[in-house]
C-alpha positions in Angstrom: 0.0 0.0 0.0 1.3 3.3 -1.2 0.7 5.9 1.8 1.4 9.6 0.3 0.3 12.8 2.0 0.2 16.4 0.4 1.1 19.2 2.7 1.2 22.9 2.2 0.1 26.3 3.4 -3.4 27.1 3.9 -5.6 28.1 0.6 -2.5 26.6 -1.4 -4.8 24.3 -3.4 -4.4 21.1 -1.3 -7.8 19.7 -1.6 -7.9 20.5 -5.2 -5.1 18.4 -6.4 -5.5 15.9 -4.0 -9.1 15.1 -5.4 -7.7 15.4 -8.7 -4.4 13.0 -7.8 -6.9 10.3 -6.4 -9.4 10.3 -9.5 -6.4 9.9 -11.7 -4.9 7.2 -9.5 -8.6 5.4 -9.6 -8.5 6.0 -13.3 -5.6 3.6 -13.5 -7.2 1.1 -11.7 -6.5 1.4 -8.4 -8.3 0.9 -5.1 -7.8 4.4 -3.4 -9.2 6.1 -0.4 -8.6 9.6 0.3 -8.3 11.1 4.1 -9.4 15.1 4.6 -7.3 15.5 7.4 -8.3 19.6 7.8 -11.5 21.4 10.1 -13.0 22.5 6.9 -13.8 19.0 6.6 -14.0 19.6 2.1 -11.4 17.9 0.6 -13.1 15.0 -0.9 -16.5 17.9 -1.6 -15.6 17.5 -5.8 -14.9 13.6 -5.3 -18.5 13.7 -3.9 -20.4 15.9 -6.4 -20.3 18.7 -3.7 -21.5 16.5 -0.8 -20.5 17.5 2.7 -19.7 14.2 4.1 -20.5 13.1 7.5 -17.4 13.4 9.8 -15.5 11.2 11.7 -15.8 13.4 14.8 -19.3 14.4 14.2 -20.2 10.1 14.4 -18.1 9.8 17.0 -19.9 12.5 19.4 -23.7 11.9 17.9 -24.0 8.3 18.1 -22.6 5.1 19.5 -23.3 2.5 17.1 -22.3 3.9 13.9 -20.3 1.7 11.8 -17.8 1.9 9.0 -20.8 2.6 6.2 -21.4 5.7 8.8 -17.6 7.5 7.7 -15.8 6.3 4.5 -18.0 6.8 1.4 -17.6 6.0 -2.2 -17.1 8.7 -4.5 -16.1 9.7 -8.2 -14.2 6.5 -9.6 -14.8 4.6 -6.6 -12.6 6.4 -4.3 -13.8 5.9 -0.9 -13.9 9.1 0.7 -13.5 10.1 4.7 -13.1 13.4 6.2 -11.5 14.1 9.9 -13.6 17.3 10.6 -13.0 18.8 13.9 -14.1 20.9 16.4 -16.6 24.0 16.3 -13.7 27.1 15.6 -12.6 28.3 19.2 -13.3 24.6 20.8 -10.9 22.0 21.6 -7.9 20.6 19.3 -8.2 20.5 15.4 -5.4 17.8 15.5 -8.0 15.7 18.1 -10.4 14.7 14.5 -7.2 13.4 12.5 -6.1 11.3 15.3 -9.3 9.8 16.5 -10.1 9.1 12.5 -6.7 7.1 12.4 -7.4 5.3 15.5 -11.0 4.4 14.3 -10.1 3.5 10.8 -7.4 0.8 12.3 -10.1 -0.6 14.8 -12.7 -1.0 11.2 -9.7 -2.7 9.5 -11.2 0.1 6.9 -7.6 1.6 6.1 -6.5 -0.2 2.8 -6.3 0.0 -0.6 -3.3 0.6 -3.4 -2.9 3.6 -2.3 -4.3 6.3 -0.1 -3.8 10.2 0.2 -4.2 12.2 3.1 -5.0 15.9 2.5 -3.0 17.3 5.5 -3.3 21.0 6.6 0.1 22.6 6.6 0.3 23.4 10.6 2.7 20.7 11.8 3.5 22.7 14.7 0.2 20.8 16.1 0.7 17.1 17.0 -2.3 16.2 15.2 -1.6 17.4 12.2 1.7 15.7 12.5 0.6 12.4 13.4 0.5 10.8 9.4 4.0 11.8 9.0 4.9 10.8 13.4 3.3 7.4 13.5 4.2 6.0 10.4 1.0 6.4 8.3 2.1 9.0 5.4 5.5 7.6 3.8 6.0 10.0 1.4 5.1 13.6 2.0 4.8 16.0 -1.2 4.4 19.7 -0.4 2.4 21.8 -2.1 3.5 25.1 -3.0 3.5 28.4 -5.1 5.9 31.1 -5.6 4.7 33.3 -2.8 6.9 33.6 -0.4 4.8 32.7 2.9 3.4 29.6 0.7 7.4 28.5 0.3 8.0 29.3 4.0 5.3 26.8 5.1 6.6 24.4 2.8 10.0 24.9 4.7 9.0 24.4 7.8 7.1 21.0 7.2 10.5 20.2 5.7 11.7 21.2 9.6 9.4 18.4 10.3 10.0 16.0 7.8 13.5 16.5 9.2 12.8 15.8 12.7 10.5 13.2 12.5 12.7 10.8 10.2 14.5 10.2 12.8 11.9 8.2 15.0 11.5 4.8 15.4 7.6 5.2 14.5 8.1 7.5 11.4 9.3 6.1 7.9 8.4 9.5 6.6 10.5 11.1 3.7 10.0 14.0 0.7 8.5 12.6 -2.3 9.2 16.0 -3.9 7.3 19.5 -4.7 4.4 20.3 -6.7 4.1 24.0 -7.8 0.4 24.9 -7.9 0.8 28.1 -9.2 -0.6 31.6 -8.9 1.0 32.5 -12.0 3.6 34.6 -10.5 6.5 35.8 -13.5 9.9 33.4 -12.9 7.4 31.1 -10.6 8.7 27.6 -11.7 12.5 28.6 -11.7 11.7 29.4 -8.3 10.1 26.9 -6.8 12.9 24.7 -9.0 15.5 26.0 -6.8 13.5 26.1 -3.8 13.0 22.5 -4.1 16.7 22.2 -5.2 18.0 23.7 -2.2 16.2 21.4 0.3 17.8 18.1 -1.1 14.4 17.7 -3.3 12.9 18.1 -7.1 9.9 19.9 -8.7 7.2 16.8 -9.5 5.0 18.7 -11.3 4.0 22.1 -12.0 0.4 22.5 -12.7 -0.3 26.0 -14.6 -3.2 28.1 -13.3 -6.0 27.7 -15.8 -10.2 28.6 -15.8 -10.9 24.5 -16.0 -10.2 24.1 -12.4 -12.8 26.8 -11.6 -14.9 25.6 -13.9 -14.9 21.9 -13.1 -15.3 23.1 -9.3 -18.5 24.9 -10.1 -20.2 22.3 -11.4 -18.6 20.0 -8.1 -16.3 17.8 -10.0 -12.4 17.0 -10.0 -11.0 18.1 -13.6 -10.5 14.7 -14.7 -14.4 14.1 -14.2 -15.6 17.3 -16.1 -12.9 18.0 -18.7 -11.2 14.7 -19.0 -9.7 15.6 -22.3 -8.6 19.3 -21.7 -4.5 19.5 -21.0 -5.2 20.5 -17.3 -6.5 16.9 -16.7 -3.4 15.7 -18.1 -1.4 17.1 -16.0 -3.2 15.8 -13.1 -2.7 12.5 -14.7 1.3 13.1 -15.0 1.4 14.0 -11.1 0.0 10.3 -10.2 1.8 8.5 -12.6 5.2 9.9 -11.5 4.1 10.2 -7.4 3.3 6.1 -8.2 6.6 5.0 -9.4 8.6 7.6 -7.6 11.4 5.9 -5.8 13.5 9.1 -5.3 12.7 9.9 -1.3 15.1 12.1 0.8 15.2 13.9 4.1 15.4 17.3 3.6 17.6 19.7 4.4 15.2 23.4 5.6 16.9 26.0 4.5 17.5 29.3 6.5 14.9 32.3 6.9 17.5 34.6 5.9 18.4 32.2 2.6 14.4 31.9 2.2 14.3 35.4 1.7 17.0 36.2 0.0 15.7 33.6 -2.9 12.8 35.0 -3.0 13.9 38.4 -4.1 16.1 37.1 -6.4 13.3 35.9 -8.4 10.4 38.0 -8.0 
C-alpha cells in the first residue's frame, strides 16, 4: 500500500489536487481512499459531487453505534472518501479529529487499498496534524506550493518536520518532492525549482493556473471528471503516474529564513 500525503500552506490548493491526484490514480485502476485531514472537513467535496460528508468526529460525538458505512463513502471513480472534521472554531484541538479518525479507521480494518492520500493542513506545529508523518501512516510527504513567499516558508517548515521526525523509530516518513500549484507569478517555476533544489528535493510537477479548475469546481467535480480531455486533466494524470513509481525519497535539508528570503527576491 502506497501511503502519500500532500502538505502545504493554507488556501494553497491542497484539496484540489488531491481530489484530482486520487481520480487519476482510480482512473488507473487502483483501489484508493482519500483522508481530509483539515476542520474544513471539504477535501473530498468534488470527489462527492459537492457533498459534505459526515465526519469522523461528528459520528463519534452523535452516536454510538455507527459503523464503517457511517464514515468512509464511495465517490467519483470509486474512491472511498473520509473526512476528519473537527471541532466548532474556538473549541478544543483541530489535530484531536485526525487522530481519532486514524485510530478508528485501524479498529474498522477500513484503512486499505493501493494507495491512499491524506490531505493534510500545513500546521505541523500541532501534533495532530503531524501524526501521518509521526506514527508512520504518510511515507511520502509532497508539499504543495506556489511562488509566494509565505506559501514557500510553510513548505520549509514542514520540511523542519519532515527533518525531525525521520529520525523516529515510529516515522518512515521522507520528501516525495514538490508540486508548484501556481498563482502565475513571473519566474514562478524557476523558483520553486530552486526552492526544491535547495532542500535536497525536485519539482514533481508544475500545474499552470488555468479557468478549468474553476470551472470543473463549479459544477462539483475534479478536472478529470468534467474535462477529461482538456491538457489541465493531463497534468493531473502526469502528477499520479510519476508520485506512483517515484522511488526518489530524501530527508530534507530546511533552509535558513534569511536564505528563504533572499531567494525570494532574487526571483520576483
Amino acid at each position: 500500500m502506497k501511503q502519500i500525503a500532500l502538505y502545504g500552506k493554507g488556501g494553497i490548493g491542497k484539496s484540489t489536487t488531491s481530489a484530482n491526484l486520487s481520480a487519476a490514480f482510480s482512473e488507473m485502476g487502483l483501489d484508493v481512499m482519500q483522508i481530509g485531514c483539515d476542520p474544513k472537513h471539504d477535501s473530498t467535496r468534488m470527489l462527492m459531487h459537492g457533498r459534505w460528508i459526515p465526519t469522523v468526529l461528528e459520528c463519534m460525538h452523535e452516536r454510538n453505534d455507527f459503523t464503517i458505512d457511517n464514515v468512509v463513502f464511495t465517490g467519483f471513480g470509486s474512491v472511498r472518501c473520509v473526512e476528519a472534521g473537527g471541532p466548532e472554531p474556538g473549541i478544543g484541538c483541530a489535530g484531536r479529529g485526525i487522530i481519532a479518525t486514524f485510530q478508528l479507521l485501524e479498529k474498522m480494518n477500513a484503512l486499505y487499498g493501493d494507495v491512499v492520500v491524506y490531505d493534510v493542513l500545513g500546521d505541523v506545529v500541532c501534533g495532530g496534524f503531524a501524526m501521518p508523518m509521526r506514527d508512520g501512516y504518510a511515507q511520502e510527504i509532497y508539499l504543495v506550493t506556489s511562488g509566494e513567499l509565505m506559501s514557500l516558508y510553510a513548505a520549509n517548515n514542514i520540511c523542519k518536520a519532515i527533518a525531525r521526525l525521520s529520525q523516529r523509530n515510529t516515522a518512515r516518513c521522507r520528501l516525495g518532492g514538490v508540486i508548484c500549484n501556481s498563482k502565475n507569478m513571473d519566474y514562478e517555476r524557476e523558483l520553486v525549482t530552486e526552492f526544491a533544489n535547495r532542500i535536497g528535493s525536485t519539482l514533481v510537477q508544475f500545474i499552470p493556473r488555468d479557468k478549468t479548475v474553476q470551472a470543473a469546481e463549479v459544477n462539483q467535480m475534479t478536472v478529470i471528471e468534467h474535462t477529461p480531455q482538456s491538457q489541465q486533466a493531463e497534468v493531473y494524470r502526469r502528477l499520479a503516474k510519476t508520485i506512483l513509481f517515484n522511488e526518489d525519497l530524501q530527508i530534507p535539508k530546511p533552509i535558513e529564513l534569511d536564505e528563504l528570503e533572499h531567494l525570494a527576491r532574487e526571483y520576483l
